[in-house]
C-alpha positions in Angstrom: 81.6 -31.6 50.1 80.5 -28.5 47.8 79.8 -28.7 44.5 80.2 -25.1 42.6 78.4 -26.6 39.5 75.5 -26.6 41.8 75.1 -22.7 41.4 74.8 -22.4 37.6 71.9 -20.5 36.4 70.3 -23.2 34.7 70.7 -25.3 37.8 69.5 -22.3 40.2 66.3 -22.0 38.1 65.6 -25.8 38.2 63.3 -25.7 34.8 61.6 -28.7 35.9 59.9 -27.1 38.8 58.1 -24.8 36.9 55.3 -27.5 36.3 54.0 -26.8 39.8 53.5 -23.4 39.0 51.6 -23.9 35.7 49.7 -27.0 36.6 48.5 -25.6 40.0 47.5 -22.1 38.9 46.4 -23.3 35.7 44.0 -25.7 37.7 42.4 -23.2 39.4 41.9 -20.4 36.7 40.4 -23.8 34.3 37.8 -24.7 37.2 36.4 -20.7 37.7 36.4 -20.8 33.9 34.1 -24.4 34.5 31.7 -22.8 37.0 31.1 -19.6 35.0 33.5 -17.3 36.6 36.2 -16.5 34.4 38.3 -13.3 33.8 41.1 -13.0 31.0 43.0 -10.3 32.8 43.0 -11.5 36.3 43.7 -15.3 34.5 46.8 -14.0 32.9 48.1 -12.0 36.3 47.8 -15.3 38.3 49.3 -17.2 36.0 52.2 -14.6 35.6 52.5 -14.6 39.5 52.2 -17.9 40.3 55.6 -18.6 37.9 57.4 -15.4 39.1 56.8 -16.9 42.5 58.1 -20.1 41.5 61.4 -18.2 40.0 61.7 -16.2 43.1 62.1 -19.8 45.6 64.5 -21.3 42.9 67.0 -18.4 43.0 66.4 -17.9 47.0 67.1 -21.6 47.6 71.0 -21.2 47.5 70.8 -18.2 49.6 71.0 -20.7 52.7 74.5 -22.2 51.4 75.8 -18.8 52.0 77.4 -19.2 55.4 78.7 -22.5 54.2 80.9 -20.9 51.2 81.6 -18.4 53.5 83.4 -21.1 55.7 84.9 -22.4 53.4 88.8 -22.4 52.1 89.9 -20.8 48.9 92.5 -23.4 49.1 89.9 -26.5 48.7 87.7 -24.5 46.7 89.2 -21.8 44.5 85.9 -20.9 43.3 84.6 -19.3 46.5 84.8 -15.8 45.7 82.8 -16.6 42.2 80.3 -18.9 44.3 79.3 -16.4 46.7 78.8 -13.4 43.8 76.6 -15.9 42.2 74.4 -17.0 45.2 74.3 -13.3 45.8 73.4 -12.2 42.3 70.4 -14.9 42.0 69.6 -13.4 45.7 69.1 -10.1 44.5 67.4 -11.7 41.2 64.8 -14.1 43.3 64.2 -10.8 45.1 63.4 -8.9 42.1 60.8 -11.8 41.2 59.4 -11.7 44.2 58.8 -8.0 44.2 56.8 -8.1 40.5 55.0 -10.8 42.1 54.0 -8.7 44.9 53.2 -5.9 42.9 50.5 -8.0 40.9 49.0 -9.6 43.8 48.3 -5.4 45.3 46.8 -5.5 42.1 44.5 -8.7 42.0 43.9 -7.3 45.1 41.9 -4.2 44.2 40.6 -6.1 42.0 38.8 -9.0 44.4 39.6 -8.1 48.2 41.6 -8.1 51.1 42.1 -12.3 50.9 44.5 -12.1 48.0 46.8 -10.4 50.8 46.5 -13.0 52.8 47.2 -15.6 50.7 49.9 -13.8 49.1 51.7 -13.2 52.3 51.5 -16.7 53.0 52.7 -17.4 49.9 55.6 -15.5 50.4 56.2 -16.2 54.1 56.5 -20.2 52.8 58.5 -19.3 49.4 61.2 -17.7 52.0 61.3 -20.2 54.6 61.5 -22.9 53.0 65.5 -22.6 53.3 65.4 -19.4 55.2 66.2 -19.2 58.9 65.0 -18.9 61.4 61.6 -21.0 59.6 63.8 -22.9 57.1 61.3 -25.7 56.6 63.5 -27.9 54.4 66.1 -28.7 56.7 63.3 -29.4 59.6 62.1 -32.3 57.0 59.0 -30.3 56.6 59.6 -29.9 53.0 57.4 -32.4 51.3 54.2 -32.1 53.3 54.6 -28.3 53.4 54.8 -27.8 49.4 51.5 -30.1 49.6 50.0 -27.3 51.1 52.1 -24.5 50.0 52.5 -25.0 46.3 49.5 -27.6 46.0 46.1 -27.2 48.0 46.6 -23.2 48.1 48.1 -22.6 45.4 44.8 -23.9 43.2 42.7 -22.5 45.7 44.0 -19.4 45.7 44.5 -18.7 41.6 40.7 -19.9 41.4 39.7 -17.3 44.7 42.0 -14.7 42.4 40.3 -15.1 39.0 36.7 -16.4 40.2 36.1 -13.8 42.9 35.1 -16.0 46.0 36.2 -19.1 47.8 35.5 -22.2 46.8 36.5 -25.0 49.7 35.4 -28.1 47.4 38.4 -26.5 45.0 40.9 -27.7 47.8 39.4 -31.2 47.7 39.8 -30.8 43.4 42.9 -29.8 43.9 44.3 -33.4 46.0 45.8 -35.1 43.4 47.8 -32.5 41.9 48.8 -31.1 45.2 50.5 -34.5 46.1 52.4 -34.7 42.7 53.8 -30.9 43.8 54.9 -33.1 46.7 56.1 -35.6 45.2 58.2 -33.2 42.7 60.2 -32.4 46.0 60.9 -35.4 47.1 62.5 -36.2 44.1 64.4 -33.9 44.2 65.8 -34.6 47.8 66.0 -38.0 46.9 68.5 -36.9 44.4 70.1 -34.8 46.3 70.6 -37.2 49.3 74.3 -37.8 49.9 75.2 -34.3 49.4 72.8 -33.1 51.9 74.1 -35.5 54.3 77.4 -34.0 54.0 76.5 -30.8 54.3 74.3 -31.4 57.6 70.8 -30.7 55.5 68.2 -32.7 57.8 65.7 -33.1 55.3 62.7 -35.7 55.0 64.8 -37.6 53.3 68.1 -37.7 54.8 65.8 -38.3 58.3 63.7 -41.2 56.9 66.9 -42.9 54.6 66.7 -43.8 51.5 64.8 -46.8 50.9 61.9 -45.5 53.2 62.0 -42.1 51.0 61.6 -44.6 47.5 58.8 -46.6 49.3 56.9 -43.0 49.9 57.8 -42.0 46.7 55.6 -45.0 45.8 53.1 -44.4 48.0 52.3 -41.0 46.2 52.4 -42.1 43.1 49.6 -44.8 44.7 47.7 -41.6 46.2 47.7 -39.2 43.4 45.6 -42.1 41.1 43.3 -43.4 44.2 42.2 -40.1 45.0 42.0 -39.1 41.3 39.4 -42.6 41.2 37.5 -40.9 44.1 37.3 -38.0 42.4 35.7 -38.9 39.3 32.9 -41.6 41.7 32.6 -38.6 43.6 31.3 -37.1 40.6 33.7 -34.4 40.4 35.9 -35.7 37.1 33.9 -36.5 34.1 36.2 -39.6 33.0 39.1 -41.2 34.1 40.6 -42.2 30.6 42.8 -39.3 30.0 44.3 -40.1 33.3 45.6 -43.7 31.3 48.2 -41.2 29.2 50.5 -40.6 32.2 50.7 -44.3 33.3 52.3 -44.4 29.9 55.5 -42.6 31.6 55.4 -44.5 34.7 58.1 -47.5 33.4 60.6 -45.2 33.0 60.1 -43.6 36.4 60.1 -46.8 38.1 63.4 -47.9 36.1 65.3 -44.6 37.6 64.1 -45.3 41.2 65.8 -48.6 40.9 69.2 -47.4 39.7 71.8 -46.9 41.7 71.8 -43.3 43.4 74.5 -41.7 40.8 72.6 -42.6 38.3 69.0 -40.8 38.9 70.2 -37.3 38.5 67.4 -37.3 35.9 64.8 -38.3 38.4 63.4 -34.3 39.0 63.2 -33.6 35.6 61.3 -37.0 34.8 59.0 -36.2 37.8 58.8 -33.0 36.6 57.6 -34.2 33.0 55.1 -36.9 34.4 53.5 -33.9 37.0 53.0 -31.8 33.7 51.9 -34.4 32.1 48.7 -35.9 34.5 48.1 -32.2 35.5 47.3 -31.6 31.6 45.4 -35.2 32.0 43.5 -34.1 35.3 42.5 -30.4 33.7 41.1 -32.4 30.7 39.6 -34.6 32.5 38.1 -32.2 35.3 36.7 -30.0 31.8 
């Protein structure tokens, strides 16, 4: 079954998301800043980028329902017409984003060498198939351990390679924890989303493993994100572990919403959401 409310604005944007985006990128510009290679201008540009980015695969994700609308009756959904200008209109919009995003990667760059391509077009390549065909990613229930990679492990590497000047592999390694919780963020959000996918044919991690092995993962990288975070700092790499005792502090009501019925943890992204922003502020401080 459709659902037209799905195709709101505020909905299309998915605010909670955008956590990725400043906790990743922020991670990496806040570690070349620690080892002595900071710079203001390229900070701001990644930072800029890394959220247009993030704004650009919101709006593109409902491209893929296209066909679907397309299919189906005006009868059963009189809203159709109005659906399909608005998938088109955030289209054109996550475009847009995407382009100004582009645009300051050419610059960065100049600025640093022929890698920011690379990484950019990456970048982009994932952003798009993620729901685009023929890649499409989500529906392949690649979704979760791709965004690891995608909008975790590069994503840090890359803004720190953007503002620091060179590569850095022990910044991947850094970068673990908070990579998991980008994707954990999406599994969350497929957990949510789980019936409706279902219906609509949407073979993601989720829908593939069922729902109770999805919660026990969900679990599980909740487990990972705080062992590795342990063998970070008696790897010598964090410089306490106390500030990472402030996020635990949202965990009850986390665990409450995974064990309501599946109506009732619509507010599971956004809570996700909050506790990702939440330890990736923890993990910088505790990193600095």
């Amino acid at each position: 079954m459709l659902d037209p409310k799905k195709y709101t604005l505020k909905r299309a944007l998915r605010p909670f998301s955008y956590s990725v985006a400043i906790i990743t990128c922020g991670l990496g510009v806040l570690l070349a800043y620690r080892d002595g290679l900071g710079d203001d201008l390229r900070a701001m540009a990644v930072m800029v980028a890394g959220i247009l980015l993030q704004v650009a695969v919101n709006l593109l994700n409902n491209h893929s329902d296209r066909t679907l609308w397309e299919q189906a009756s005006v009868s059963e959904y009189p809203q159709k017409l109005q659906v399909l200008s608005i998938i088109q209109q955030h289209t054109l919009w996550g475009m847009a984003a995407a382009g100004i995003a582009v645009l300051i990667g050419l610059w960065l760059t100049w600025q640093v060498g022929w890698g920011i391509l690379l990484l950019g077009a990456v970048g982009l390549v994932g952003g798009y198939g993620y729901t685009g065909e023929p890649i499409n990613y989500k529906a392949r229930g690649l979704g979760v351990p791709c965004v690891f990679w995608l909008m975790g492990i590069l994503m840090v590497a890359g803004a720190y390679y953007a503002v620091a000047g060179e590569w850095k592999y022990t910044v991947m390694l850094e970068a673990i924890p908070v990579s998991v919780l980008s994707a954990l963020l999406l599994l969350s959000n497929e957990i949510r989303d789980i019936d409706v996918d279902e219906q609509q044919g949407m073979q993601t991690l989720t829908v593939r493993w069922g729902l109770q092995c999805s919660l026990g993962l969900y679990y599980g990288l909740l487990l990972i994100c705080y062992v590795t975070s342990v063998l970070m700092w008696y790897w010598g790499k964090l410089l306490t572990v106390y500030w990472l005792v402030v996020p635990l502090l949202l965990l009850p009501g986390l665990l409450t919403l995974l064990k309501k019925e599946l109506k009732d943890r619509y507010q599971l992204p956004p809570k996700t959401g909050l506790f990702f922003l939440v330890f990736g502020v923890a993990y910088s401080l505790a990193l600095y």
